[in-house]
PDB file of N, CA, C, O and CB in Angstrom:
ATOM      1  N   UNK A   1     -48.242  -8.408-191.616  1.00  0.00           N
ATOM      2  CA  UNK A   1     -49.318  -7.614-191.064  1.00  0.00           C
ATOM      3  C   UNK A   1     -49.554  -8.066-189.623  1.00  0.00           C
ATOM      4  O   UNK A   1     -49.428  -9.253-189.322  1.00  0.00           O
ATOM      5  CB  UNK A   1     -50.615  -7.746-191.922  1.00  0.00           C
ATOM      6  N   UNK A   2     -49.931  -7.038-188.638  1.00  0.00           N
ATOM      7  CA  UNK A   2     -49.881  -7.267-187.228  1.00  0.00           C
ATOM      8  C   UNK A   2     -51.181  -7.352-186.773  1.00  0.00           C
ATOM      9  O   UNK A   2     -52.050  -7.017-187.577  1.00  0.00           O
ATOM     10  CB  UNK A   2     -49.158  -6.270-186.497  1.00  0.00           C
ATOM     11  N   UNK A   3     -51.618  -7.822-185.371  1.00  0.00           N
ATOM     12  CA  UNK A   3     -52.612  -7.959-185.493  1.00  0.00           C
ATOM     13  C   UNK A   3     -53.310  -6.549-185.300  1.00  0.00           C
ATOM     14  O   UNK A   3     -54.479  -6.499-185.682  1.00  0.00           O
ATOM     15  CB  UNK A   3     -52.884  -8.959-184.794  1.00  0.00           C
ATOM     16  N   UNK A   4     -52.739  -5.353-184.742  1.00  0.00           N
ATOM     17  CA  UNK A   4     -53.637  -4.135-184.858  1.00  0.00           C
ATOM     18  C   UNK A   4     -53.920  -4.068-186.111  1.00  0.00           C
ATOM     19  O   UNK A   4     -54.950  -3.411-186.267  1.00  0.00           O
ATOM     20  CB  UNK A   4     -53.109  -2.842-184.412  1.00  0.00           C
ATOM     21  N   UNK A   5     -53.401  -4.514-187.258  1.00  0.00           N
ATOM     22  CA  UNK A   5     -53.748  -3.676-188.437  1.00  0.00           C
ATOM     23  C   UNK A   5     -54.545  -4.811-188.984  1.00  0.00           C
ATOM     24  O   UNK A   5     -55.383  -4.390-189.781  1.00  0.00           O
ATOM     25  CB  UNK A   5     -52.466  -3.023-189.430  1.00  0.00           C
ATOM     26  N   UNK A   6     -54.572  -5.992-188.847  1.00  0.00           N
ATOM     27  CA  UNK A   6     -55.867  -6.887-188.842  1.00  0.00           C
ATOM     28  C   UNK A   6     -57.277  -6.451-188.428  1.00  0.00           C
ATOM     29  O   UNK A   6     -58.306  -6.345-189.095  1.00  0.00           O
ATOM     30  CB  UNK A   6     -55.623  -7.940-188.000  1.00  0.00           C
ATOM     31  N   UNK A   7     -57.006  -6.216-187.046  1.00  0.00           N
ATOM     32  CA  UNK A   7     -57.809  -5.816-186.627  1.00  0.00           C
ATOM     33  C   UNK A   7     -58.659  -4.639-186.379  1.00  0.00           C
ATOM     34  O   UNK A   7     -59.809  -4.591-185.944  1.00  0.00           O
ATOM     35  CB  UNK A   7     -57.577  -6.133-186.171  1.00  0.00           C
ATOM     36  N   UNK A   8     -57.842  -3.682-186.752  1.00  0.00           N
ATOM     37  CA  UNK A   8     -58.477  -2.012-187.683  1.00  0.00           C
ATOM     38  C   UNK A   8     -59.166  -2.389-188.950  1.00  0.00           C
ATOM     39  O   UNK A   8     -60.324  -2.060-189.211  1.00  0.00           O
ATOM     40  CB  UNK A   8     -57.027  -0.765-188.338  1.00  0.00           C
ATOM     41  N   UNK A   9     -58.248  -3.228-189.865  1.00  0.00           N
ATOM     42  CA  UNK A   9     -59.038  -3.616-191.352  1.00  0.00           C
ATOM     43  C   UNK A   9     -60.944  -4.224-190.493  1.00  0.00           C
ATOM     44  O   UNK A   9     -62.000  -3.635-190.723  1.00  0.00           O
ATOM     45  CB  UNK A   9     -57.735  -5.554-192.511  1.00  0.00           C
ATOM     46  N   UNK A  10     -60.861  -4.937-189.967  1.00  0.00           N
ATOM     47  CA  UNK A  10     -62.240  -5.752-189.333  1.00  0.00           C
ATOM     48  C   UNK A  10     -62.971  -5.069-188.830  1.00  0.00           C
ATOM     49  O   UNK A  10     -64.163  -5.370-188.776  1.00  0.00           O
ATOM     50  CB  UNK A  10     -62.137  -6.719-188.349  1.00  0.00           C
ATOM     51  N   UNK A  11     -62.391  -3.707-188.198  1.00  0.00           N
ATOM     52  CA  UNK A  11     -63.215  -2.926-187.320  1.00  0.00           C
ATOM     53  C   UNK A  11     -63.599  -1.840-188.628  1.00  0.00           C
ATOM     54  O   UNK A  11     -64.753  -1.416-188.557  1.00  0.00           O
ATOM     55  CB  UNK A  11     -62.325  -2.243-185.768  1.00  0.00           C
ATOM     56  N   UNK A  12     -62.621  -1.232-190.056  1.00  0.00           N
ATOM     57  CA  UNK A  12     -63.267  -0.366-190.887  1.00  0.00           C
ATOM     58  C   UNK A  12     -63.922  -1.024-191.744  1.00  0.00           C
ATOM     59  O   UNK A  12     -64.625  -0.313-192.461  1.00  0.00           O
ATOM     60  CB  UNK A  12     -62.529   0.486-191.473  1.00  0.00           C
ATOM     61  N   UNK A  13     -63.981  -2.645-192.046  1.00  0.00           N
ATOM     62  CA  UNK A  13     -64.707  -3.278-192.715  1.00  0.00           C
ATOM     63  C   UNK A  13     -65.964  -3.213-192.318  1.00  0.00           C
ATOM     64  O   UNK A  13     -66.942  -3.055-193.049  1.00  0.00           O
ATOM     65  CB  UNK A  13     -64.318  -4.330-192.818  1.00  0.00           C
ATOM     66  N   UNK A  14     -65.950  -3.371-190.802  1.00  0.00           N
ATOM     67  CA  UNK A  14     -67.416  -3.239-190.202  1.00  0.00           C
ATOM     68  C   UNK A  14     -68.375  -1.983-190.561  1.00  0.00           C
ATOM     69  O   UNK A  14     -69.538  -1.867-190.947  1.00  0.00           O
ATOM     70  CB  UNK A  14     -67.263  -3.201-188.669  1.00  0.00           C
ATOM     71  N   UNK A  15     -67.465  -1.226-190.287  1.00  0.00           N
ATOM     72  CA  UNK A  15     -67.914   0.373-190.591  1.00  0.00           C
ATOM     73  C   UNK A  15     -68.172   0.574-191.709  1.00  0.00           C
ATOM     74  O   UNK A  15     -69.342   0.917-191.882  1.00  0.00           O
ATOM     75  CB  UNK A  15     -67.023   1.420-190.346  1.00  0.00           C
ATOM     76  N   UNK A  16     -67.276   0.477-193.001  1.00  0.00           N
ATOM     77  CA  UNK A  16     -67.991   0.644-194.195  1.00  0.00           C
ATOM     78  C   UNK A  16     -69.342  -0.105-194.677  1.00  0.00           C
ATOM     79  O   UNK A  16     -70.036   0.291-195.613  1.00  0.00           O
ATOM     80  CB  UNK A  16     -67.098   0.405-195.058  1.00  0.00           C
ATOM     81  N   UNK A  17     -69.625  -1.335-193.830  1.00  0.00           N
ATOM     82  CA  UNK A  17     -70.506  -2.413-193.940  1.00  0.00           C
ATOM     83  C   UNK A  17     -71.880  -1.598-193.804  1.00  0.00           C
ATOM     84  O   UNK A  17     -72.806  -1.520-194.611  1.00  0.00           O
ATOM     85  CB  UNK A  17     -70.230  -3.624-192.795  1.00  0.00           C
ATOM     86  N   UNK A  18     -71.734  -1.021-192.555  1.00  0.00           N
ATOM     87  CA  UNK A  18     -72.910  -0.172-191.456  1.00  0.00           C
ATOM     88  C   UNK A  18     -73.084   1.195-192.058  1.00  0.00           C
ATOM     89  O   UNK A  18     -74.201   1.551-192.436  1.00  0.00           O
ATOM     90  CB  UNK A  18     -72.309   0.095-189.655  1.00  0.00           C
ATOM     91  N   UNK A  19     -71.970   2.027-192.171  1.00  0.00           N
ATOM     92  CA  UNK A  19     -72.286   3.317-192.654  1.00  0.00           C
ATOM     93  C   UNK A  19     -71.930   3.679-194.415  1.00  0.00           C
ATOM     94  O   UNK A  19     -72.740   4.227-195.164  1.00  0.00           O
ATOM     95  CB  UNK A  19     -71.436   4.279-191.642  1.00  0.00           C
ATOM     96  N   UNK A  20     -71.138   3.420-194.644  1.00  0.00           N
ATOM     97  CA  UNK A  20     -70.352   3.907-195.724  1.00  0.00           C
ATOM     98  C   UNK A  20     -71.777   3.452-196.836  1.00  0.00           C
ATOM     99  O   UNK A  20     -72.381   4.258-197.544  1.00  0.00           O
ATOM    100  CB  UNK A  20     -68.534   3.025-195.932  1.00  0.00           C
ATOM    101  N   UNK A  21     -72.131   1.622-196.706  1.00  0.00           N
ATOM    102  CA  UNK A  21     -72.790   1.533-197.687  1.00  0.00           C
ATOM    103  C   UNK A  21     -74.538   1.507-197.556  1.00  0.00           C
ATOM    104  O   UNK A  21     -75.305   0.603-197.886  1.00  0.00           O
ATOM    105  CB  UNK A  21     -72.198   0.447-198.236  1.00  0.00           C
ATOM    106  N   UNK A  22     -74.836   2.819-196.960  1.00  0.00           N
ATOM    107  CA  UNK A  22     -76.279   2.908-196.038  1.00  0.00           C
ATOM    108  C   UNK A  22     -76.688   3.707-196.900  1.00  0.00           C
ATOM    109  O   UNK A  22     -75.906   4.119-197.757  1.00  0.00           O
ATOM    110  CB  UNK A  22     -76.404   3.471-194.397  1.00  0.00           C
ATOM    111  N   UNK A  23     -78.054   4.121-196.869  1.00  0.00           N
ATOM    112  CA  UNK A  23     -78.744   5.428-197.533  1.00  0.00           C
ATOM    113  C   UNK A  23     -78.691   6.279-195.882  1.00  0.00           C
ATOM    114  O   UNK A  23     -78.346   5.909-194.760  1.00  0.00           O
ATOM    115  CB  UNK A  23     -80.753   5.068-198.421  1.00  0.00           C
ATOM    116  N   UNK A  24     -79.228   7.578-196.453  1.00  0.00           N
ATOM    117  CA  UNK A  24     -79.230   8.681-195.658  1.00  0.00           C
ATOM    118  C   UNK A  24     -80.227   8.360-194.621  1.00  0.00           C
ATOM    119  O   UNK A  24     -80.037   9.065-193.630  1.00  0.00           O
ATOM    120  CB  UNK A  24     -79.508   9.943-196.409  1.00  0.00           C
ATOM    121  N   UNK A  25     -81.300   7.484-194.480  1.00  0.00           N
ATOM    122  CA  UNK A  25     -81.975   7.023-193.821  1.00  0.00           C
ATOM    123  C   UNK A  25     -81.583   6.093-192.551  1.00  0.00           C
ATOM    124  O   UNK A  25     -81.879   6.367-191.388  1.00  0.00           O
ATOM    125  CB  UNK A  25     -82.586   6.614-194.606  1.00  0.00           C
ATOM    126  N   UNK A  26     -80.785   4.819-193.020  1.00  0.00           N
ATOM    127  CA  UNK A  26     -80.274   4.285-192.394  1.00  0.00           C
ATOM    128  C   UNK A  26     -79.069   4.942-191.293  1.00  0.00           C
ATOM    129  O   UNK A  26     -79.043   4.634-190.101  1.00  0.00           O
ATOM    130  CB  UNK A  26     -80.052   3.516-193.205  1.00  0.00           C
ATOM    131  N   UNK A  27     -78.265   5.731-191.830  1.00  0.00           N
ATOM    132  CA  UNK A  27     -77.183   6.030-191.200  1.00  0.00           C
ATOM    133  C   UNK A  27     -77.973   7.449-189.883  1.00  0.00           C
ATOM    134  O   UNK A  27     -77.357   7.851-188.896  1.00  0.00           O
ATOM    135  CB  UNK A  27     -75.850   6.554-192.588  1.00  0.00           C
ATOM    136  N   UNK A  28     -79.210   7.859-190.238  1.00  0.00           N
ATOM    137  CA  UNK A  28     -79.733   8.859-189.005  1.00  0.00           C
ATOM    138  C   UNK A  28     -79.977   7.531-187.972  1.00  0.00           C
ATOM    139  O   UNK A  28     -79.510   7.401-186.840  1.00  0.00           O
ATOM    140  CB  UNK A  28     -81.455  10.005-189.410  1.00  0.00           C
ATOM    141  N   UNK A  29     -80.932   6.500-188.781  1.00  0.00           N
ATOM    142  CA  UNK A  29     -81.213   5.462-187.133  1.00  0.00           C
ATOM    143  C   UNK A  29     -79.910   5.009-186.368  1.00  0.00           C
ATOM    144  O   UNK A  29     -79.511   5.176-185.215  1.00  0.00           O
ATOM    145  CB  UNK A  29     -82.048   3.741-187.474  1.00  0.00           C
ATOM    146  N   UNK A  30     -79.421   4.379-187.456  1.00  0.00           N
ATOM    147  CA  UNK A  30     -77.902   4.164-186.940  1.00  0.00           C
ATOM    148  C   UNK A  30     -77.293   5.391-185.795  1.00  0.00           C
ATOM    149  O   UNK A  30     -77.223   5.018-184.624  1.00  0.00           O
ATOM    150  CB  UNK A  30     -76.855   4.208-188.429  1.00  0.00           C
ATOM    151  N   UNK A  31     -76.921   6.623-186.071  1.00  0.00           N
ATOM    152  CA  UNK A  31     -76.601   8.049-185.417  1.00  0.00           C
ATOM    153  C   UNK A  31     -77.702   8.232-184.277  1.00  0.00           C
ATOM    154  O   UNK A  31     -77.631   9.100-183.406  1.00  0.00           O
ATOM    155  CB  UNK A  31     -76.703   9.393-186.611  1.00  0.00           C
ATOM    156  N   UNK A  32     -78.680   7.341-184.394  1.00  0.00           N
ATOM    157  CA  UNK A  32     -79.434   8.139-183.114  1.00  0.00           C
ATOM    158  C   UNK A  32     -79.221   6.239-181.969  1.00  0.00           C
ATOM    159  O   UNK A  32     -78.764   6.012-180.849  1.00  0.00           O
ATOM    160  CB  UNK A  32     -81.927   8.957-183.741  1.00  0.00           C
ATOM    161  N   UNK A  33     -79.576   5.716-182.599  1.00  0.00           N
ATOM    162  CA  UNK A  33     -79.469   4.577-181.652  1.00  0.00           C
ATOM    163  C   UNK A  33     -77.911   4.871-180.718  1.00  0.00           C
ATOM    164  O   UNK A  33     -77.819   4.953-179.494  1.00  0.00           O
ATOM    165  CB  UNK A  33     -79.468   2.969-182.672  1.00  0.00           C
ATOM    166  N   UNK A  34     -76.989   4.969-181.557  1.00  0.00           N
ATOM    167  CA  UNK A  34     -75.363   5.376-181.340  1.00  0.00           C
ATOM    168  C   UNK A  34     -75.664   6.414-179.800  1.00  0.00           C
ATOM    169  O   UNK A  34     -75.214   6.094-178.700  1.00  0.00           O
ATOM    170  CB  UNK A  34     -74.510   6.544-183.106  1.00  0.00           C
ATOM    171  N   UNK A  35     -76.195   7.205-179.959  1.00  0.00           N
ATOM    172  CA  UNK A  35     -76.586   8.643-179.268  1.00  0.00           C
ATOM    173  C   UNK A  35     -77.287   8.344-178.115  1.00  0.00           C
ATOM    174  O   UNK A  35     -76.997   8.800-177.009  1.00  0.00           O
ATOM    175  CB  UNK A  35     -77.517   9.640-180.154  1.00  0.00           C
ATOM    176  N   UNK A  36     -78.167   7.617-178.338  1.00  0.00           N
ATOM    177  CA  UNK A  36     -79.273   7.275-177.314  1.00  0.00           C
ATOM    178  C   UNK A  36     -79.141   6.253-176.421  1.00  0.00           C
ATOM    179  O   UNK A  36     -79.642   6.261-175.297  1.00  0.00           O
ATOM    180  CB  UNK A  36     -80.405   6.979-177.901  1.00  0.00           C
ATOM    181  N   UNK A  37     -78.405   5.272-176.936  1.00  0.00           N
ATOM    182  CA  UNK A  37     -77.632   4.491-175.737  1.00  0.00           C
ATOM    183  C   UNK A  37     -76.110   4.753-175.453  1.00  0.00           C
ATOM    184  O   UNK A  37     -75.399   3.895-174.931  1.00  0.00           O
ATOM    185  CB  UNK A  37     -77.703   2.969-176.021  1.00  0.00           C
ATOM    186  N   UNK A  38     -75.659   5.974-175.823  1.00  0.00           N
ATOM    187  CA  UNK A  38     -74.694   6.192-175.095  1.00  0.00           C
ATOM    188  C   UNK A  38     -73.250   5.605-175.762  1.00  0.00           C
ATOM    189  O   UNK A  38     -72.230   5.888-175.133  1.00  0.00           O
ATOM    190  CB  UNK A  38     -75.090   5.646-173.807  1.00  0.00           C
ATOM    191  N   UNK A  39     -73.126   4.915-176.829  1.00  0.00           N
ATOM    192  CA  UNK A  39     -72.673   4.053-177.291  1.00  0.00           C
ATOM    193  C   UNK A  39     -71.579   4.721-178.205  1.00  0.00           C
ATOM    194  O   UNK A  39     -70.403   4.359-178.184  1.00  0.00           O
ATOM    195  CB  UNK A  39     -73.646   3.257-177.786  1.00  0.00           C
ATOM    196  N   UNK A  40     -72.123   5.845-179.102  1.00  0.00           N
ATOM    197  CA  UNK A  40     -71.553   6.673-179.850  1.00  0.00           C
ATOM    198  C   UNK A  40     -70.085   7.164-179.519  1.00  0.00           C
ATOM    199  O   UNK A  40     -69.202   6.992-180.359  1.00  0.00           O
ATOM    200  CB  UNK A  40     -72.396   7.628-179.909  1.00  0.00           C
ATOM    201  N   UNK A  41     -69.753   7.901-178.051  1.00  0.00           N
ATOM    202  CA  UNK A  41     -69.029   8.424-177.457  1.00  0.00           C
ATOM    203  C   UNK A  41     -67.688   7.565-178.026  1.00  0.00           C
ATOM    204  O   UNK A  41     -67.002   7.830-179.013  1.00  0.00           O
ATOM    205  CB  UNK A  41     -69.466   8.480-176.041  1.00  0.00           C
ATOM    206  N   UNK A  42     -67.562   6.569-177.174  1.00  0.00           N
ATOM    207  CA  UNK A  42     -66.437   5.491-177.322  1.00  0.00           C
ATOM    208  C   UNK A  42     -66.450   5.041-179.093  1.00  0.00           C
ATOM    209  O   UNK A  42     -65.391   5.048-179.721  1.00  0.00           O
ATOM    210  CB  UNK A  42     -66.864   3.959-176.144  1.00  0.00           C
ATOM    211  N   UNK A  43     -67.663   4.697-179.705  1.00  0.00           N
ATOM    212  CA  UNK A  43     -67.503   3.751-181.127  1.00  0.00           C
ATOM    213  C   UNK A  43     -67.123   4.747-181.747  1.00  0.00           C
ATOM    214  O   UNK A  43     -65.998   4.493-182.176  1.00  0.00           O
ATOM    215  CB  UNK A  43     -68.785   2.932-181.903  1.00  0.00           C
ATOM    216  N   UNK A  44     -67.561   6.147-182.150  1.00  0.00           N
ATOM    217  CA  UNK A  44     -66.914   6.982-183.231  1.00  0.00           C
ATOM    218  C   UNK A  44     -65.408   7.340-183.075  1.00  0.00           C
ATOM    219  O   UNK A  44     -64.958   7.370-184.220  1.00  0.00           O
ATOM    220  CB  UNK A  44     -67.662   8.269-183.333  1.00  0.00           C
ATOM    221  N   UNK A  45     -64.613   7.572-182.353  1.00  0.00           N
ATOM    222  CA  UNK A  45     -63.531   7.868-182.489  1.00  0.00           C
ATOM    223  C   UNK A  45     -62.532   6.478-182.807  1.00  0.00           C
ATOM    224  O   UNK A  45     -61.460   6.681-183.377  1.00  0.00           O
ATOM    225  CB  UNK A  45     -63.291   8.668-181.345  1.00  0.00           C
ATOM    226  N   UNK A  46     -62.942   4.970-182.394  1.00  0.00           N
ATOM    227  CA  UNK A  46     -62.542   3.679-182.407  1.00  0.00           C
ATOM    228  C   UNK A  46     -62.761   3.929-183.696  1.00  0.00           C
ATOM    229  O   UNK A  46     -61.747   4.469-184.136  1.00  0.00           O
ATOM    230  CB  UNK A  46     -63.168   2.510-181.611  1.00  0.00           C
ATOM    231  N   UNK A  47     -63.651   3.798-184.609  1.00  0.00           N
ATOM    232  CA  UNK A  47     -64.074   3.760-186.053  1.00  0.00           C
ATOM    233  C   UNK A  47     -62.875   4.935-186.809  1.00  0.00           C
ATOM    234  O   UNK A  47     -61.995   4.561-187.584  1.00  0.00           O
ATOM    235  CB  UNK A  47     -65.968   4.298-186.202  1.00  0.00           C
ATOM    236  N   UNK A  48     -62.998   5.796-186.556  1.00  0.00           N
ATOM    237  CA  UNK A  48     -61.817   7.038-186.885  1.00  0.00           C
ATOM    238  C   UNK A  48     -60.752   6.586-186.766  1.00  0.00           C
ATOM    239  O   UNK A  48     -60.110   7.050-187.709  1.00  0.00           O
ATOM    240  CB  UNK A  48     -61.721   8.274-186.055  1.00  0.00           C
ATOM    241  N   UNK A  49     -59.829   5.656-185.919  1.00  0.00           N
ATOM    242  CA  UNK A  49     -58.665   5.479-185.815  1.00  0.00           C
ATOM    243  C   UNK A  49     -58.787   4.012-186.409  1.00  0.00           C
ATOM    244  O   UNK A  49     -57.799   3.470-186.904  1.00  0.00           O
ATOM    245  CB  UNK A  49     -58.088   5.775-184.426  1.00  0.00           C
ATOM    246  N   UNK A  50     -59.357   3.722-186.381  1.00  0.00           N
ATOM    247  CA  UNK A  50     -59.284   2.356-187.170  1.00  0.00           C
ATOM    248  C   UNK A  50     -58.973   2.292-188.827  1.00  0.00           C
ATOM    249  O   UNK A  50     -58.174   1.614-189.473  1.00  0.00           O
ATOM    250  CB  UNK A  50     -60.699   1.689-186.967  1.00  0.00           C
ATOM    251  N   UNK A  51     -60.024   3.362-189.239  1.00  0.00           N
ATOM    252  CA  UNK A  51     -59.751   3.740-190.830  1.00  0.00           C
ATOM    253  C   UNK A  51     -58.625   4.407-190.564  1.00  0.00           C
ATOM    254  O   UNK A  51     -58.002   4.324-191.622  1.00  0.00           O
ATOM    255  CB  UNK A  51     -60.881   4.681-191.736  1.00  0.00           C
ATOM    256  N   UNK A  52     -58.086   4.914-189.936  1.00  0.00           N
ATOM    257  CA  UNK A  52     -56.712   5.398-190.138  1.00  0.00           C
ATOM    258  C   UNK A  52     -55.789   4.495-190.128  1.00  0.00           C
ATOM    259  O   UNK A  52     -55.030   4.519-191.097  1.00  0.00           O
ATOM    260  CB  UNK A  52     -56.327   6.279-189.274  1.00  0.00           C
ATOM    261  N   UNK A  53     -55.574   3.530-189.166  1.00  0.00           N
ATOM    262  CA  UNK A  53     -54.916   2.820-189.655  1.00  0.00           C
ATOM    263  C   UNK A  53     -54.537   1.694-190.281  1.00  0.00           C
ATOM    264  O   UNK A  53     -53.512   1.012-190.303  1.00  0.00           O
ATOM    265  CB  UNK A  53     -54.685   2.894-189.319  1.00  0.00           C
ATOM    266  N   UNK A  54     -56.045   1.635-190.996  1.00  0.00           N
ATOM    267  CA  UNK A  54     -56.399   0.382-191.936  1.00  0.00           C
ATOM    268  C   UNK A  54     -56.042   1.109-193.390  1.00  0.00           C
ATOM    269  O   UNK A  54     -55.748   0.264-194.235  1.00  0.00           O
ATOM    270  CB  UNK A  54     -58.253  -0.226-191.793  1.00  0.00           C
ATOM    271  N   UNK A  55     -56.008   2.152-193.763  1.00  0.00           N
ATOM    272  CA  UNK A  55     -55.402   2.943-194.662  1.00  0.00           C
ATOM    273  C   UNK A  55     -54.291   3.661-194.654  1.00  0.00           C
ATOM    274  O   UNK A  55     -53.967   4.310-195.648  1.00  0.00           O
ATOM    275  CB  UNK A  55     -56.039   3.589-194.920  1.00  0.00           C
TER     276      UNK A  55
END
């Protein structure tokens, strides 16, 4: 195992950590903080390719 795919597993581990295992509550603050500092842009598609290639 290489380190991209180390390091995708760490980055969708994170993600399932934050979103996957949230209530519907959590994941809007989460989605708006993301939004509101601007932050979202760059982290959602990193998160998308990460589970891709951590799976």
């Amino acid at each position: 195992m290489g380190t991209v795919q180390r390091t995708a597993e760490g980055i969708d581990s994170m993600t399932q950590a934050v979103w996957d295992d949230s209530g519907t509550g959590m994941r809007i603050v989460v989605l708006v903080i993301l939004v509101v500092t601007g932050a979202a842009l760059p982290l959602i598609p990193i998160a998308w390719i990460a589970r891709y290639i951590a799976n």
